[in-house]
KEZALUM-982095 format. One record per residue (C-alpha): residue number from 1; chain; z, y, x. Coordinates in pm, whole numbers, plus 50000, padded with zeros to 5 digits. Layout:
% KEZALUM-982095
REC   i ch    up north  east
REC NUM  A     Z     Y     X
...
% end
This chain:
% KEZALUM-982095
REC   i ch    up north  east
REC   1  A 21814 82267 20454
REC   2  A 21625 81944 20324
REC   3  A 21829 81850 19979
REC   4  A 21902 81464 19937
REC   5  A 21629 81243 19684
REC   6  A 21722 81174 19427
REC   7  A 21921 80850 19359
REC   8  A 21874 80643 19050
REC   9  A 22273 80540 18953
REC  10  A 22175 80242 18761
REC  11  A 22114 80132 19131
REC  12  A 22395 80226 19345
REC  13  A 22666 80118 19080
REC  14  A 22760 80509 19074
REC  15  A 22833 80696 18686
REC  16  A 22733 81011 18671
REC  17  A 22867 81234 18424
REC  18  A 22485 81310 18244
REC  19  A 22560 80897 18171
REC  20  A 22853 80993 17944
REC  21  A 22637 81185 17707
REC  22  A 22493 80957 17488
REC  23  A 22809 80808 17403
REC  24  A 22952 81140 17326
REC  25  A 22680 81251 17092
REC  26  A 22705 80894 16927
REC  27  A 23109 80969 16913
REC  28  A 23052 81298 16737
REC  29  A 22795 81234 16504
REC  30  A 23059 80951 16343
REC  31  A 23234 81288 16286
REC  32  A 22925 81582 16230
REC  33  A 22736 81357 16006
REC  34  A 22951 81168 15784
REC  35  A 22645 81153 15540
REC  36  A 22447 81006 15752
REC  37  A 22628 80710 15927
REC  38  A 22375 80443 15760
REC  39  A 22087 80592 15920
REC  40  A 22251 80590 16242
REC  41  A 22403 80253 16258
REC  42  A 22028 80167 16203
REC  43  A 21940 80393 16517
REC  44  A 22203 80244 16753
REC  45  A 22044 79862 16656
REC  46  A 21721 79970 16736
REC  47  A 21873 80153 17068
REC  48  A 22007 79798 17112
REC  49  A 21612 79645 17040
REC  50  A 21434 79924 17251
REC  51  A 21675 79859 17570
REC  52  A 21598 79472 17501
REC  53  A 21275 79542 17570
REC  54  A 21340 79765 17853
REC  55  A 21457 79510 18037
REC  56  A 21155 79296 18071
REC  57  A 20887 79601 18031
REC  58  A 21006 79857 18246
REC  59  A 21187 79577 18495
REC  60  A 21023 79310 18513
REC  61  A 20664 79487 18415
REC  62  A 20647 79154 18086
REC  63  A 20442 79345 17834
REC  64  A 20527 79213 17521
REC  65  A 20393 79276 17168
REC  66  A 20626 79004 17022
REC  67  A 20965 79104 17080
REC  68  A 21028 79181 16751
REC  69  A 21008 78745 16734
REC  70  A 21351 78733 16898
REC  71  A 21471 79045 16661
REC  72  A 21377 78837 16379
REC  73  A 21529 78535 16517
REC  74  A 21863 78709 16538
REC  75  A 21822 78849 16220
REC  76  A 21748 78554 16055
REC  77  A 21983 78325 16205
REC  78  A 22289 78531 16088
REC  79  A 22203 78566 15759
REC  80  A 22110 78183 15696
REC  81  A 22512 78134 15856
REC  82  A 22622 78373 15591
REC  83  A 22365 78342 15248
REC  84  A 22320 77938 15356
REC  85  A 22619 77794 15579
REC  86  A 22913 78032 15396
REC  87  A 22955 78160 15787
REC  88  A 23039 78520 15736
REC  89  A 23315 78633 16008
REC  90  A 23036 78922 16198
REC  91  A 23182 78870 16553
REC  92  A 23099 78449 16601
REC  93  A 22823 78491 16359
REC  94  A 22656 78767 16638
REC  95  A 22680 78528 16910
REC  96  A 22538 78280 16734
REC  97  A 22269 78421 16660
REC  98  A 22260 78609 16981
REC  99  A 22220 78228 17150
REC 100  A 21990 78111 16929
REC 101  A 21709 78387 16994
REC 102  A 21854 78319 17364
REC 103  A 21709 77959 17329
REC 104  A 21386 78056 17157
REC 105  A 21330 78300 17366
REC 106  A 21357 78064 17673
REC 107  A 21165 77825 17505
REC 108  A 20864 78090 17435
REC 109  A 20894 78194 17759
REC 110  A 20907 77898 17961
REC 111  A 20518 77875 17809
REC 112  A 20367 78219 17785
REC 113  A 20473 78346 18153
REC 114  A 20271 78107 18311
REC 115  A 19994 78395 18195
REC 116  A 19947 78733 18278
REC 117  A 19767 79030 18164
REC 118  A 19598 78965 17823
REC 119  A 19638 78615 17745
REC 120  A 19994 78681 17773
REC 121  A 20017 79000 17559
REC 122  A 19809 78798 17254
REC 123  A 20045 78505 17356
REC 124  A 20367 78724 17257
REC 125  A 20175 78856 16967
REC 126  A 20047 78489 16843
REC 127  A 20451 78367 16886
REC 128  A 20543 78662 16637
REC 129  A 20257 78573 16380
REC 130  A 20374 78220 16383
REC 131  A 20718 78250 16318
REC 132  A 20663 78533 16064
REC 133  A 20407 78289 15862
REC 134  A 20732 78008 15915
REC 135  A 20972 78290 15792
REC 136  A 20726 78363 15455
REC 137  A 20682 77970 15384
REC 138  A 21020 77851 15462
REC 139  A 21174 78068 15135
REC 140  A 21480 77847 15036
REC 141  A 21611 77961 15356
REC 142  A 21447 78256 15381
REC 143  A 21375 78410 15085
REC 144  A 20991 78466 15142
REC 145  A 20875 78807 15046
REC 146  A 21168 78882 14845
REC 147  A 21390 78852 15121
REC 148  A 21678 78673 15245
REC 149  A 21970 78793 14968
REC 150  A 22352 78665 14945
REC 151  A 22449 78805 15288
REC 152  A 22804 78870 15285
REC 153  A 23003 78980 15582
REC 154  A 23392 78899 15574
REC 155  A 23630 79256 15688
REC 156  A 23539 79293 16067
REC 157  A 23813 79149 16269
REC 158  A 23959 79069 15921
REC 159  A 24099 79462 15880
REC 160  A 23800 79710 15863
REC 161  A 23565 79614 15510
REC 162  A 23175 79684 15547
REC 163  A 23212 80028 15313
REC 164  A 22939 80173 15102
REC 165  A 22979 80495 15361
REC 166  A 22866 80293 15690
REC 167  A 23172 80371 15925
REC 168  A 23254 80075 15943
REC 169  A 22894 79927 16035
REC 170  A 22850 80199 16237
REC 171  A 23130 80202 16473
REC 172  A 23083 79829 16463
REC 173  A 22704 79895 16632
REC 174  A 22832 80139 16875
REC 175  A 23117 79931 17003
REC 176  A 22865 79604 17057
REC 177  A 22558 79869 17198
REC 178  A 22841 79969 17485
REC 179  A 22934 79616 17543
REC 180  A 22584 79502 17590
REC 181  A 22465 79816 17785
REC 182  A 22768 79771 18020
REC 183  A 22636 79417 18088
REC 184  A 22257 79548 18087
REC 185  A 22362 79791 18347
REC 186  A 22552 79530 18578
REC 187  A 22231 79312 18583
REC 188  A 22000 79604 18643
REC 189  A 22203 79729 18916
REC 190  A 22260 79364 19090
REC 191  A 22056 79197 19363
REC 192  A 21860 78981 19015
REC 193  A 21767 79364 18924
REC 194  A 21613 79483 19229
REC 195  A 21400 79158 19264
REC 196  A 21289 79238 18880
REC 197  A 21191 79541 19075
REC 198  A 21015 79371 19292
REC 199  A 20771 79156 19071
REC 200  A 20712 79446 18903
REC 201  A 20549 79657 19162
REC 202  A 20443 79406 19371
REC 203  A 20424 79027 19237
REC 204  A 20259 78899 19522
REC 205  A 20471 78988 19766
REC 206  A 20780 78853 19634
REC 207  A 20578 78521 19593
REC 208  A 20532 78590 19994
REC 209  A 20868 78638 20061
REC 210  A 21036 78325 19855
REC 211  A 21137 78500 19568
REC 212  A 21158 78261 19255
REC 213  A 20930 78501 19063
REC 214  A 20864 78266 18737
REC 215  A 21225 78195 18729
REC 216  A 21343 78498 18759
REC 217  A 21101 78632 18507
REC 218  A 21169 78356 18266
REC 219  A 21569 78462 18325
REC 220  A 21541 78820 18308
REC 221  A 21330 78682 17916
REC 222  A 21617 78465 17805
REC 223  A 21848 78776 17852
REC 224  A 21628 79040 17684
REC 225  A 21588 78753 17415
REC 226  A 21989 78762 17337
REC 227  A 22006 79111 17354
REC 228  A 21728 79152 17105
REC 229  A 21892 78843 16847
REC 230  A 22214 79038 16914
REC 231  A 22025 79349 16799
REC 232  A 21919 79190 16516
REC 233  A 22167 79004 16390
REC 234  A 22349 79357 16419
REC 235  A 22072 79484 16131
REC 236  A 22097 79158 15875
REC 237  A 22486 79211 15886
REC 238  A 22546 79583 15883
REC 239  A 22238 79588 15557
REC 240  A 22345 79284 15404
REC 241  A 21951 79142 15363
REC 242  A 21716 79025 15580
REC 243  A 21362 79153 15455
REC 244  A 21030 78992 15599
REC 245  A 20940 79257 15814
REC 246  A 21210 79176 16078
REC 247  A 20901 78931 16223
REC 248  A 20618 79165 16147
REC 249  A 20367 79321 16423
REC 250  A 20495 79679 16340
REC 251  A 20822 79619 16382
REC 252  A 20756 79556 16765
REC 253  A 20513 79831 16802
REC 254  A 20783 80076 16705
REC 255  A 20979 79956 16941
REC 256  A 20738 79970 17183
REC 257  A 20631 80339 17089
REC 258  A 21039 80430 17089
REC 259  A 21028 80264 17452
REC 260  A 20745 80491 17577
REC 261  A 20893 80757 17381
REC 262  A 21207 80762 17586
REC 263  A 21108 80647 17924
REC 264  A 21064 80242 18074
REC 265  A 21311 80165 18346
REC 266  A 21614 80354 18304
REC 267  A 21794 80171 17981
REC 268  A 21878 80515 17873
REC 269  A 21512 80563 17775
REC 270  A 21615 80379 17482
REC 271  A 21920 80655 17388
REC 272  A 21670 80902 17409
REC 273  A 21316 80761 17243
REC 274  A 21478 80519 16944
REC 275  A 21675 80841 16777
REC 276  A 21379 81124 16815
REC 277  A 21131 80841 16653
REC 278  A 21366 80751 16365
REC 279  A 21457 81113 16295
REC 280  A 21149 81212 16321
REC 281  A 21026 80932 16113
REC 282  A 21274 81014 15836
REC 283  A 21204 81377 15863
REC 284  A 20808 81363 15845
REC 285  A 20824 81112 15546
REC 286  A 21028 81349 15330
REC 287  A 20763 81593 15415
REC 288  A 20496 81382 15379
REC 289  A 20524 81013 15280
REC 290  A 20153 80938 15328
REC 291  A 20073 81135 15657
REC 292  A 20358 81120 15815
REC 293  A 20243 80858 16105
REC 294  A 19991 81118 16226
REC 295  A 20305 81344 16368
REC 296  A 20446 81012 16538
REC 297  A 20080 80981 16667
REC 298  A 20068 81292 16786
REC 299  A 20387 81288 16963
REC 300  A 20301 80968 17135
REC 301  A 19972 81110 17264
REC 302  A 20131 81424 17398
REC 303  A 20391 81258 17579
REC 304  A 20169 81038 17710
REC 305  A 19934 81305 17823
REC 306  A 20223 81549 17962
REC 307  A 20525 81308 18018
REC 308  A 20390 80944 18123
REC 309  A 20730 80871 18208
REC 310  A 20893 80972 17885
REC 311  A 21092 81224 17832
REC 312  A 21380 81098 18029
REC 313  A 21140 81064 18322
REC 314  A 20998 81419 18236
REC 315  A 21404 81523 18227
REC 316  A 21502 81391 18588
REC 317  A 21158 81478 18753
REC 318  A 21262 81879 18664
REC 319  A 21610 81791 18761
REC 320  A 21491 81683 19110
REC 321  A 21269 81985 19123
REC 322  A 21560 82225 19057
REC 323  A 21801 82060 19314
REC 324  A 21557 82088 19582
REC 325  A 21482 82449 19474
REC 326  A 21831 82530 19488
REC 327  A 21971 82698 19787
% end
């Protein structure tokens, strides 16, 4: 008996119960790892930053080695409200700053999608060098190489103080990574989503059929933009400082490698590729503090070799195989 395909779920609205998961091993490391909460509030922002990306890399097929622009936008513009403005409640201050790399990232876009291929991968690159060389000469608001200090977040929903421990920031990153996936997923999964699709695989033919493709790539931009301030804003108030490197070229190539890590396409590439890279990261630097890129090098060549889809993709393509090998 022929066994049904398999059915992507971020498509047909359905939750499976592999979806629940993530959230489950986030929910029990608050518990497990009590040590260890500031390292993973810093892996659920870039979960956040990774999924960001995602949405315009593995949707809408926008290479981008820039995105860490709009991080640093987020990043920045809620610590200025706090270290500058005296603006320290967390919730307004993350929309603000969420709408801010919103706007930046519309205006950025509105320019740089006009190109494809190459000029529009240095384009993304050039908009990061820019505003990172802004960042480093603007240092009364910035702080320059020193950093943006001063940041000072008021008790989060005026109960629950930023502790020393990180449960607070941690629980604080979970709770706004499920609001924003929940909203990633809805868009994903919409009629917008499947014409993301679309361009994707096949730009010209969307052209032929009347699809807006500019202006829905220039949308599906703006939203990835948010997400990504959102994500950042997440890091300058959870760490109290905003350090230089927010803007910097690396920070969006390991985003990128966490991205390709995981798996492009699915959003929960991100759950998958942003914690193996940072743990790994933290692991291989205890071990080694000089060498310990060439095991994240070598990671990212074998997956690429064995599991061009990322490991999520590798996961699903064996669950497909076993399902139709089943009797």
């Amino acid at each position: 008996m022929e066994q049904p395909a398999y059915r992507n779920p971020l498509r047909t609205g359905a939750v499976r119960p592999t979806e629940l998961l993530p959230w489950l091993a986030a929910a029990l490391g608050f518990f497990l790892f009590p040590d260890y909460l500031q390292l993973g509030s810093q892996i659920l922002i870039m979960v956040l930053f990774a999924m960001s990306l995602d949405l315009i890399l593995g949707y809408a097929g926008i290479v981008s080695l820039g995105h860490a622009a709009l991080f640093g936008t987020g990043a920045y513009t809620a610590g200025i409200l706090s270290a500058h403005l005296g603006w320290s409640e967390p919730l307004s201050g993350l929309v603000i700053a969420g709408l801010v790399a919103g706007v930046v990232g519309f205006v950025c876009g509105a320019v740089i999608l006009y190109t494809r291929g190459l000029t529009l991968l240095m384009l993304t690159l050039a908009v990061t060098i820019l505003l990172q060389e802004l960042a480093n000469e603007q240092e009364h608001w910035t702080g320059g190489d020193d950093g943006l200090q001063g940041v000072v977040m008021e008790p989060l929903l005026g109960l629950f103080e930023f502790d020393l421990y990180g449960q607070t920031a941690y629980l604080y990153a979970l709770a706004v990574l499920f609001v924003v996936f929940v909203a990633a997923r809805t868009i994903v999964g919409s009629s917008f989503g499947q014409s993301l699709r679309g361009i994707r695989e096949n730009e010209r033919r969307m052209h032929a059929i009347g699809c807006p493709v500019y202006r829905q790539m220039l949308r599906a931009y703006t939203i990835a933009a948010v997400m990504a301030g959102i994500a950042g804003a997440l890091l300058a108030q959870t760490t109290e400082f905003v350090a230089l490197d927010v803007l910097s070229f690396e920070r969006s190539g390991d985003v990128m490698i966490m991205l390709i890590l995981g798996g492009t396409g699915r959003l929960y590439g991100a759950f998958i590729g942003a914690p193996v890279y940072m743990i790994l990261q933290d692991q291989l630097a205890r071990l080694s503090p000089e060498y310990w890129l060439f095991g994240i090098g070598a990671l990212l060549v074998a997956t690429i070799l064995y599991a061009p889809e990322g490991m999520l993709g590798l996961a699903e393509r064996y669950g497909v195989r076993a399902r139709r090998e089943a009797p």
